[in-house]
C-alpha positions in Angstrom: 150.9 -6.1 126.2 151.2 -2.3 125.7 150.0 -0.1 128.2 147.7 2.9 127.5 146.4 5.3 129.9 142.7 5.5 129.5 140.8 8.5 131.0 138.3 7.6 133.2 135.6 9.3 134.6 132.3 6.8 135.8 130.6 7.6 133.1 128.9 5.7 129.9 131.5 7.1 127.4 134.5 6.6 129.6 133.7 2.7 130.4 133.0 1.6 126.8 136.4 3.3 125.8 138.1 1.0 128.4 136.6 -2.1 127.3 137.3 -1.1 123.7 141.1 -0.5 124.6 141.2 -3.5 126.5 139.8 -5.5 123.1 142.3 -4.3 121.4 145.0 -5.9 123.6 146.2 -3.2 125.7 147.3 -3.2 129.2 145.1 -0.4 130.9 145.7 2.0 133.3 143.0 4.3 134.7 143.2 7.8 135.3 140.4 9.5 137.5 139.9 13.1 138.7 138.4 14.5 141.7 139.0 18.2 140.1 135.9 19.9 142.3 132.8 18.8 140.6 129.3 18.5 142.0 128.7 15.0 140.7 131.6 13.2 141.9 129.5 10.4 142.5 131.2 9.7 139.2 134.4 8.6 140.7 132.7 5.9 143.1 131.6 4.8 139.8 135.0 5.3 138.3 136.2 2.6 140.6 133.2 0.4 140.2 134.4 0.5 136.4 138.0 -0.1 136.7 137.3 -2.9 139.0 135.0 -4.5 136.4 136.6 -4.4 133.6 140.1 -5.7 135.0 142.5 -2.6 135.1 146.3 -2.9 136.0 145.9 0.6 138.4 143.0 3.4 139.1 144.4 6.6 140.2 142.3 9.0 141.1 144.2 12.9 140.4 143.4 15.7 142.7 143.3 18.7 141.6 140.5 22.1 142.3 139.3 23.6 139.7 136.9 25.6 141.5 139.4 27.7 142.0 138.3 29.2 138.7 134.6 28.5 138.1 133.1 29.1 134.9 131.1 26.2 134.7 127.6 24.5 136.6 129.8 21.5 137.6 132.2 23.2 139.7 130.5 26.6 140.9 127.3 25.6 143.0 125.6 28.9 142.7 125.2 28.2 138.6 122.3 25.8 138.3 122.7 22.5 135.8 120.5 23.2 132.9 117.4 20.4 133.1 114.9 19.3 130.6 116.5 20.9 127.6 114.5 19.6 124.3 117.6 17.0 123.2 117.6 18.5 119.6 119.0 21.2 121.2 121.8 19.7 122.8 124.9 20.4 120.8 124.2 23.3 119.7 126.2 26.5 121.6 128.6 25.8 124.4 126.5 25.1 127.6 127.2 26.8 131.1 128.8 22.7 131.8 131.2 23.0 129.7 134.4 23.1 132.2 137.1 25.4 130.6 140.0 23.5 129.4 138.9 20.4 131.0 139.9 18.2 128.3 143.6 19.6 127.9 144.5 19.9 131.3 143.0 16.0 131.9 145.2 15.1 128.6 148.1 16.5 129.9 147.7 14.5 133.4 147.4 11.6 131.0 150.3 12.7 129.0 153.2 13.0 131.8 151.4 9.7 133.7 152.2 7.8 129.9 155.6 9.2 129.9 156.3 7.4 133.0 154.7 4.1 131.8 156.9 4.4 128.9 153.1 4.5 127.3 152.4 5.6 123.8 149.0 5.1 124.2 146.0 7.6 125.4 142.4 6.9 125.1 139.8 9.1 126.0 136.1 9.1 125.1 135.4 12.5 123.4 132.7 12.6 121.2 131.6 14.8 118.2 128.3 13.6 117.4 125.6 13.0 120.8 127.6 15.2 123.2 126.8 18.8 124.8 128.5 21.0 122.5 131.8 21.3 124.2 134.7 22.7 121.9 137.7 20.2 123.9 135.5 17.2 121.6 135.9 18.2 119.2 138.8 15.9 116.1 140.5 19.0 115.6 140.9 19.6 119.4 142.0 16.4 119.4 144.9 16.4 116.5 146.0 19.6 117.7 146.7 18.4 120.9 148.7 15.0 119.8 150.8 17.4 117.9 151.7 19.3 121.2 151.9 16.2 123.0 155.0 15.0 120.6 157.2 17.9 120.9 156.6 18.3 124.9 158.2 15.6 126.5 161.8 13.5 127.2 160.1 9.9 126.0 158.8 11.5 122.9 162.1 13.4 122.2 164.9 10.6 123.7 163.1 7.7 122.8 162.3 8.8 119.9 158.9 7.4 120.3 155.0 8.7 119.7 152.3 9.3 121.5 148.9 8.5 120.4 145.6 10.2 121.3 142.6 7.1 120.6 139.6 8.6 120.3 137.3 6.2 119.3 133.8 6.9 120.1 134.4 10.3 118.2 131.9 9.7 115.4 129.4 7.7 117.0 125.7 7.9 118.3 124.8 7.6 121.7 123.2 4.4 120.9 126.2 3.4 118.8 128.3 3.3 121.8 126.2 1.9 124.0 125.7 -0.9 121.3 129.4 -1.9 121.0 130.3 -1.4 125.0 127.3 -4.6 125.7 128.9 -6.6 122.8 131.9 -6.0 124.9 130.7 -6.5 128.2 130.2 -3.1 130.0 127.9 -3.1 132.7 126.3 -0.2 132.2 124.3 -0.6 135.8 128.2 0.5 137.0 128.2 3.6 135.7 126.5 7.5 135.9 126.6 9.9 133.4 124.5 12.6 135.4 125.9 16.6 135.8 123.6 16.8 138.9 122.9 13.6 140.7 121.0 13.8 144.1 122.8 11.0 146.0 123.8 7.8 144.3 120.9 8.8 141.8 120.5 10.6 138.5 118.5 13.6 138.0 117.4 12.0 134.7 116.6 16.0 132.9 120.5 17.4 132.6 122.1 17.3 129.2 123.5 14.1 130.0 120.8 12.2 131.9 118.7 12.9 128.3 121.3 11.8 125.7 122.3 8.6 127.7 118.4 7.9 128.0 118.2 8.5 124.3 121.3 6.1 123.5 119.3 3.6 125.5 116.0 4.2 123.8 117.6 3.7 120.3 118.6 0.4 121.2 115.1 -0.4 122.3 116.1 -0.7 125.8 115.0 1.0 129.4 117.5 1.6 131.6 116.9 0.6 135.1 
């Protein structure tokens, strides 16, 4: 089997990329990161997840990127916005968009591949039901895998390539959440919430609404 390192973060998206790569025959390894957020409730769900869905090894990345702020989900004196109208949602950059999340997650994923002797990195961006963040976007995306092929040994000696999967990139909400049951996810495992209060979702942030949405399209309530 070929390994590929899936980015993993507790949530909805995250957990139906996992069980898509693991459909397709891949050997996966998940990475996690505890990088300062207020919901890290996430990575108890992370593992919950991983465990699930059969993964050859969680790690779990530490890094602090409070240190900079910027963002509602590492700076606790910026409130999460709540109860936005959901045709909203995606339009403008929101105060939870993390700056350069998504490339300094890739390029944990990147060197962690290089020593798996990996070409193969999934993570579960999206360009159509997300919160407007520019790091989802395809050309983000093929920009970095560009990058990703000139900066390291494996790509260079091995003359090998590394690929960026992105497949939930053009789908609904409800889209993924209809292929991840065909496949199995447990949904029930996972939180998507920017502001949970314990173990439970706030059910108004950005993310509480569009997963709720994703449900309702499939004519299902979430428990």
């Amino acid at each position: 089997m070929k390994k590929a390192v899936i980015l993993l973060s507790g949530g909805l998206d995250s957990a139906t990329v996992l069980a898509m790569a693991k459909a397709q025959g891949f050997a996966p390894y998940a990475l996690s990161f505890r990088y300062g957020q207020r919901h890290d409730v996430e990575l108890r769900a992370a593992a919950r997840v991983a465990a699930s869905l059969g993964v050859v090894e969680h790690k779990i990345a530490e890094i602090d990127l409070r240190l900079f702020g910027g963002s509602a989900l590492t700076d606790s004196n910026i409130a999460v916005p709540k109860a936005r109208d959901v045709s909203d949602i995606g339009t403008g950059i929101p105060i939870t968009y993390v700056p350069a999340r998504n490339t300094i997650f890739l390029s944990f994923a990147l060197a962690w591949a290089e020593v798996l002797g990996a070409q193969d990195i999934f993570i579960g961006v999206n360009a159509l039901d997300y919160s407007g963040y520019p790091d989802c976007r395809p050309e983000f995306i093929a920009a970095y895998e560009k990058m990703a092929n000139l900066a390291t040994t494996y790509t260079d000696e091995a003359n090998q390539k590394i690929k960026i999967h992105t497949p939930l990139i053009d789908l609904s909400k409800a889209q993924i959440i209809e292929r991840g049951l065909k496949l199995g996810v447990d949904y029930a495992l996972t939180i998507s919430c920017y502001d949970p209060k314990g173990e439970k979702p706030c059910g108004a942030c950005d993310s509480c609404l569009l997963r709720a949405k994703g449900f309702a399209e499939n004519g299902i309530e979430e428990k």
